[in-house]
C-alpha positions, 0 to 999 in steps of 0.5 A: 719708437713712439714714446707712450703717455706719461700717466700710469694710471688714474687714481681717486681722480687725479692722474699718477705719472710714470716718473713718480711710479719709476722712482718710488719702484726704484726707492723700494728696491734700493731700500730693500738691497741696502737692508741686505747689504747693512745686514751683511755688515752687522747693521741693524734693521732699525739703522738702514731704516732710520738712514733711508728715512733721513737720506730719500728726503734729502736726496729728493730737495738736494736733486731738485735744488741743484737743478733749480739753481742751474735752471733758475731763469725758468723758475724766476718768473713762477718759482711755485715750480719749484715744487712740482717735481713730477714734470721732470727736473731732478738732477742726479748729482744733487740727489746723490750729494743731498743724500750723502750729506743727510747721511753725513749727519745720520752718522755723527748723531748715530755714531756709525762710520759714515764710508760704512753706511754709504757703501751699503747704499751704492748697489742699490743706489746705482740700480735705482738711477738704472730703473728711474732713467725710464721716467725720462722715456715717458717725459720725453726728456733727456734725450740725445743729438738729433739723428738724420740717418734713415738707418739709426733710427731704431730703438735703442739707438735713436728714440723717437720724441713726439710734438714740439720739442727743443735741442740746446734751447732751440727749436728741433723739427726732427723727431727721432734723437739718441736715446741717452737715458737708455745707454745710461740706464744700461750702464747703470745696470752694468755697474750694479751687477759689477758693485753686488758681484764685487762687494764681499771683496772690497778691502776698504770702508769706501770702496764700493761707494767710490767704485760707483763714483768713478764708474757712473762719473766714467760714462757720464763724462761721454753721454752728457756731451750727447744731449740737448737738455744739459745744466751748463757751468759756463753757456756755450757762446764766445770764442773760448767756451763756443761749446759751453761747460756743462755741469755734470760733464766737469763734475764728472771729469773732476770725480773720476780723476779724483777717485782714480789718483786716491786709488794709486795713491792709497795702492802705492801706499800700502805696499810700502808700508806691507799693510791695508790702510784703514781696513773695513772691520770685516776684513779686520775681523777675518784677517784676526779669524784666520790667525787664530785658526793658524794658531790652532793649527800650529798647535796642533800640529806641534804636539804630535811632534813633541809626543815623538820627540819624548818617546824617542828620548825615553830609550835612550835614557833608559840604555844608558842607565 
């Protein structure tokens, strides 16, 4: 499969690229499904709204910075590189904790619960990785091994990348390599649809956003192993790290674990204790909704009862005077 051109279109002159188009829709759509979600948790408009004018930013500096530091050899010698964004070079990690800590502060100024706004933004957030990984498709980037196969090489398996490109830092003549951004994308989507078609269940503030960390953390852990563009903790070399450590991959590993043994944990918890720990208000609020409709229907059902009783007690009286 041939990869298209990277340009759009061409407006007032200057060219708009396909990866500034695919992130923007992406931006829009998870804007518009966290209004949604914030709405359903009795969030005002104004609070969603202020919140994405804080965390986009912040995700946007925070993705480019992560990925500046780990590449900074290629920016020491021209680090007004640094800013231009729309050649590629946003890493996901570091837009999600960029994110995550302009909302930290959003909530402590707002005074909002902070697990609460960042599960709003998790469907939606999750989505937006789903359709921004085609930016890679157009840039040619983040592609996967090299495939030899005659009989792989068709899309969406293989992807064919054209001209000069490099695998692992050296130069790669084969074009056709896996096509990783897709199998991301597609668990991305994978994971919107479980996170919407699950989120009026969850128990807890936090569990959507957490849902989304162990499940996104779950397939980057395999398909980051698979490319040849990878940020590395440790380089590959050496008789102990002959693989190297890629970043994405530990960081990966190091969340899935994390929010996996919370899980058993908090479950272990609160069987033993017979009770939801740190419960969302809406399960609290529904939980106090159905105890109150219990009483009414006690009540009711009580009064009958009595109104026989005294009936019943009325004869007797009377026949023993």
């Amino acid at each position: 499969m041939a990869n298209p051109s990277r340009v759009a279109f061409t407006l007032f002159g200057r060219d708009v690229y396909w990866y500034g188009v695919l992130m923007a829709l992406g931006i829009i759509i998870a804007v518009w499904l966290t209004l949604k979600e914030g709405k359903r948790k009795r969030l005002t408009e104004d609070d969603i709204l202020d919140m994405c004018l804080v965390i986009i930013p912040s995700g946007v500096v925070g993705a480019r910075l992560y990925y500046v530091i780990f590449e900074w050899a290629s920016y020491a010698s021209d680090p007004i590189r640094m800013l231009y964004i729309w050649e590629g070079g946003l890493a996901i990690y570091g837009a999600v904790i960029g994110g995550l800590l302009g909302m930290f502060i959003y909530s402590r100024i707002k005074k909002h619960r902070f697990l609460k706004l960042a599960d709003c933004i998790a469907p939606g957030l999750v989505l937006a990785q789903s359709i921004g990984r085609w930016g890679n498709f157009f840039n040619q980037e983040a592609f996967g091994l090299p495939i030899n196969n005659g009989a792989l090489m068709w899309f969406p398996m293989a992807v064919r990348i054209d001209g000069t490109h490099y695998f692992n830092g050296e130069l790669c003549s084969n074009p056709y390599h896996m096509a990783t951004f897709f199998y991301e994308s597609m668990w991305c989507l994978i994971v919107f649809i479980i996170l919407w078609s699950l989120r009026k269940k969850f128990k807890h503030d936090g569990d959507a956003i957490l849902s989304y960390a162990a499940l996104y953390g779950f397939e980057r852990m395999f398909v980051e192993r698979l490319r040849g563009d990878s940020l590395y903790l440790i380089k590959p070399g050496g008789e102990v790290f002959t693989q190297g450590i890629r970043v994405s991959e530990m960081l990966s590993f190091v969340v899935v674990v994390c929010v996996v043994l919370f899980f058993i944990v908090r479950g272990i918890r609160e069987k033993q204790l017979g009770r939801l720990i740190w419960p969302s208000p809406e399960v609290i609020e529904e939980e106090a909704a159905e105890e109150a409709t219990e009483e009414v229907t006690d009540e009711c059902t009580e009064a009958p009862q009595e109104a026989e009783e005294s009936t019943e007690e009325q004869p007797e009286e009377q026949a023993q005077e």
